[in-house]
N, C-alpha and C positions, 0 to 999 in steps of 0.2 A: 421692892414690892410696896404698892399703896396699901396703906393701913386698914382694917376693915371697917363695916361701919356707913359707908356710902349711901347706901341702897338695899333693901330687902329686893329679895328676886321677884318674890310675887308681885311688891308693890310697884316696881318696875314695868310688869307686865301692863299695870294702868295706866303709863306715863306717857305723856303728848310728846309730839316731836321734841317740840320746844325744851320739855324737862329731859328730853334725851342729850339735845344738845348742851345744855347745861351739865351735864353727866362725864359726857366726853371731856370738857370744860376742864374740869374738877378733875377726870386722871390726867390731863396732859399740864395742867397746870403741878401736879404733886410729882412728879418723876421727870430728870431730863432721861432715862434708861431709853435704849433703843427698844424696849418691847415695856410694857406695862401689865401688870398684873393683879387683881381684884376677884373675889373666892366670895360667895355668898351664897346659901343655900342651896348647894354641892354645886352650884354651879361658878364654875372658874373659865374668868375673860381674859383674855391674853390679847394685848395690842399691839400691833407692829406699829412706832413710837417715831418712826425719819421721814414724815411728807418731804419734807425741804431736799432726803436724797431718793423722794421715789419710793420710800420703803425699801430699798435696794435689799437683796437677802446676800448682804456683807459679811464676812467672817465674823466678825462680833456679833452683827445682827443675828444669822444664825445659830450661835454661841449662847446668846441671850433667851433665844427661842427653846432651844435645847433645855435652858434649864430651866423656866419655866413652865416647860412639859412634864419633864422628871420630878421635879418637888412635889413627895408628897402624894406622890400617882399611883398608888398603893394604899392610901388613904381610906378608910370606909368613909369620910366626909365630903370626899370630892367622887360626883358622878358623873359629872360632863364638862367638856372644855369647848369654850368658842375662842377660835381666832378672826381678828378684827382688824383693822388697820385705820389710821388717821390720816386724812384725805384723800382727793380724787383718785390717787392708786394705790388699789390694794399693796398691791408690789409689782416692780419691773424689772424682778428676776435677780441674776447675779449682779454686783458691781464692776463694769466692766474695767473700771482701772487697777482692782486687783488680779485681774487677768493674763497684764500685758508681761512680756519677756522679759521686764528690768523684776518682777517678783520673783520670778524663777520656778521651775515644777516642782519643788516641796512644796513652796506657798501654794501652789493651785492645788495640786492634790489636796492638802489641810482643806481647801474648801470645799473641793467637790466630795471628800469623806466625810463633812461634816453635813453637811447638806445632806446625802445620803442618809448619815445616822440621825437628824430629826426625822426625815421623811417618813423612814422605816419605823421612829418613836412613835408616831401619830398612828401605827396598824399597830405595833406590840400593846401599845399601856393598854389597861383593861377598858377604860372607858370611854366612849363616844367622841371624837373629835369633828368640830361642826365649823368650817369656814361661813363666815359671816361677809359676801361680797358685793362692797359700791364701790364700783367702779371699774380702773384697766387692772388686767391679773396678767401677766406673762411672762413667757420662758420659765425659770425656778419659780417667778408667783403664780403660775398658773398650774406648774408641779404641784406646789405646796396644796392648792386648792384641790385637784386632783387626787392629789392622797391622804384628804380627809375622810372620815366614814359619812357624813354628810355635805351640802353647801348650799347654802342660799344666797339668792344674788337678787339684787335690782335688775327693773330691767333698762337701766343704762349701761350697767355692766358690759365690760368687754373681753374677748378669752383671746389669746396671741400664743405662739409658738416661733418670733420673730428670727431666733440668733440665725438663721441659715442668709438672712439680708447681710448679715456684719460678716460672715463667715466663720460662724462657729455655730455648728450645729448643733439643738436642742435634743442630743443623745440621752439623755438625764429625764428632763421632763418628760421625753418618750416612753420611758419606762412607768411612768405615772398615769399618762395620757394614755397609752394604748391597755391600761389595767383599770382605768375608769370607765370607760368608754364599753357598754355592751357588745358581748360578740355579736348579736344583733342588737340594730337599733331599729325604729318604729322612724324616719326623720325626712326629711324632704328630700326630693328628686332631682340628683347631681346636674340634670340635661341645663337647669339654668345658670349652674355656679360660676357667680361673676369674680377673676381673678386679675381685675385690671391693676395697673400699676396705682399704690394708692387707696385703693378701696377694700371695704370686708367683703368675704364671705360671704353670699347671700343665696338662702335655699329658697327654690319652689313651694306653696302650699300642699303640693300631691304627696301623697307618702309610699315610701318605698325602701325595702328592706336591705341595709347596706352593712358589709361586714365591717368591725370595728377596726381594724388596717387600713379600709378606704378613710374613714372618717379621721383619725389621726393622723396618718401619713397626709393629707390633706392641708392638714394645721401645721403639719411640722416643714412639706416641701416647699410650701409658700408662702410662708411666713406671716399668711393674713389675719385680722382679727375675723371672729364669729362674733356674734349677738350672744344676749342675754338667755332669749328663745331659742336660740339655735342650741346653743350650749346644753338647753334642759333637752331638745330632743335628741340631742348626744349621748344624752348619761353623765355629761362633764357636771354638770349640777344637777341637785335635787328638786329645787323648786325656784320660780323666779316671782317678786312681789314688788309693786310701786314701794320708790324710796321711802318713802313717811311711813310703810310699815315692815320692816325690813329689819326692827330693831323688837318690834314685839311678837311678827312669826316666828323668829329664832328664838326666841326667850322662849315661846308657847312649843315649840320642840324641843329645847330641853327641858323645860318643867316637864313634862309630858317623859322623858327618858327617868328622868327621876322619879317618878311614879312607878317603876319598875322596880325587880328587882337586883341589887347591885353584882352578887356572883351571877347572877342568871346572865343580865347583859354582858358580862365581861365573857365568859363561858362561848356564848353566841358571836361576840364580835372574834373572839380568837380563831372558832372555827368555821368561820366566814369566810375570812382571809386565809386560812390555811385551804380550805377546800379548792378554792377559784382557781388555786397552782396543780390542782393534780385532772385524771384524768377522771370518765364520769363515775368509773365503777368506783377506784378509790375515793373518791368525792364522797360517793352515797356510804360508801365503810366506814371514813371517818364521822359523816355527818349522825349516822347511826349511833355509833358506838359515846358523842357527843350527846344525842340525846339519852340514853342508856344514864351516863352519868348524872345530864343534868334531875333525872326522877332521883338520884341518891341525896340530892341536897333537900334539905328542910323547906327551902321557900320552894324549890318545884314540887314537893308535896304538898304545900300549905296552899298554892295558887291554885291546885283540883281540889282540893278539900274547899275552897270555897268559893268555889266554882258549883259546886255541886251543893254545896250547901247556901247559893244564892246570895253570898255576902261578899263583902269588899276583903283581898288576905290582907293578913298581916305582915309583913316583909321582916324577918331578920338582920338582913343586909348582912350575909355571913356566908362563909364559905360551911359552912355547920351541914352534916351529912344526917337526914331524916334518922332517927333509931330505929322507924316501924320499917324502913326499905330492908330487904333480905337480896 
């Protein structure tokens, strides 16, 4: 783990390309770690740390991610995690030499389990996880990105669901992909999508309403990249921004998530993702009975109370149950 001390978050916020790069600089110079880690101002950077193998999401790699995410995820100090990567790819998925028949299926299972249990880590911990995306994301790096609560990307960014080219179908990242992706999207009109050998993805300007099975099964049958744009009008990402600012939108949404409350946001992200798996009635039960709890906490009363009384609240940052709630 880099030592703290680097950078204040806010101050960061003001920082030119330039001193960004310098930034990067300075974690990759202090850790040879396959992922890097740095904690400031509840907001905690996580970098995938192997240009040289792609970012590959390797059994160690993974391994490394995992606990990065765990440390400390419980914290009242830590409110939001961005994952990041060091050079032109995000990540390009599994390492395919740990794959082949001389490793054997314990070794693969170990990976595909483990892969699983970060993925699933990034919807369990209580708070916000926000991929941070320039560049190519696919197969498991475009999972990973996928099963973030947020993602912002450049728009040179690229999304791939490639492994059915190699012969190893993106089973895995599907599960990720087809849960990102709205059951309706808002996105361009299939009649022009160019699938030639070689080339992405490419939608029409027209918009038209396409279920989320077309849209993923899409990605996963032909293994092509999508854009940057296309990807946001997927639902695959959140927002897309020129590269030069791509380091201070993210920072300006997590600052922004830390301005909230810390049981509130954990409360909400939990039963976000719980809801989206059930059907709509149980959906609206749970989400109910959700908000019900959230008025027992102190900061959901203190957030009407000053609301109402026209002022900024005070945040606890506690799990602490109101005494005036009956």
């Amino acid at each position: 783990m880099i030592s703290g001390g680097l950078y204040k978050a806010s101050y960061l916020l003001k920082c030119s390309g330039a001193s960004w790069r310098i930034l990067r600089r300075k974690m990759s110079a202090a850790s040879s770690s396959l992922t890097l880690r740095e904690q400031q101002d509840g907001i905690r950077r996580i970098v995938l740390n192997n240009p040289e193998k792609r970012n590959a999401l390797s059994l160690p790699m993974l391994e490394s991610l995992r606990e990065n995410l765990r440390t400390d995820s419980l914290s009242d100090d830590l409110r939001v995690i961005i994952i990041s990567a060091r050079g032109p790819v995000f990540s390009a998925g599994h390492d395919l030499k740990e794959l082949t028949a001389a490793r054997g299926r314990d070794y693969h299972s170990r990976v595909f389990q483990t892969c699983s249990e970060v993925m699933t880590l990034i919807q369990d911990i209580p708070v916000p996880v926000i991929a941070m995306v320039n560049g190519v994301a696919t197969a498991a790096g475009c999972q990973l990105v996928a099963s973030c609560d947020i993602a912002i990307a450049t728009d040179k960014s690229t999304f791939a669901t490639p492994g059915v080219n190699v012969g190893l179908f993106c089973s895995t990242p599907g599960v990720a992909l087809g849960r990102a992706v709205p059951r309706k999207v808002l996105w361009s009109r299939v009649t022009n999508v160019n699938v030639n050998v070689g080339e992405s993805v490419v939608m029409s300007p027209r918009v038209q309403s396409v279920p989320c099975v077309q849209v993923a099964m899409l990605m996963l049958l032909t293994g092509r990249p999508v854009s940057a744009q296309d990807a946001l009008l997927h639902g695959l990402v959140s927002k897309v921004v020129p590269e030069e600012q791509l380091e201070q939108e993210t920072l300006a949404v997590a600052r922004r998530v830390c301005e909230s409350s810390r049981p509130v946001v954990a409360l909400g992200k939990a039963v976000f993702h719980r809801q989206v798996t059930l059907g709509r009635d149980a959906a609206y039960a749970s989400a109910a009975a959700a908000m019900l709890e959230n008025l027992t906490l102190r900061d959901g009363q203190e957030g009407i109370r000053a609301f109402l009384e026209k002022r900024k609240p005070v945040w606890s940052n506690t799990d602490a149950v109101d005494t005036n709630t009956h």
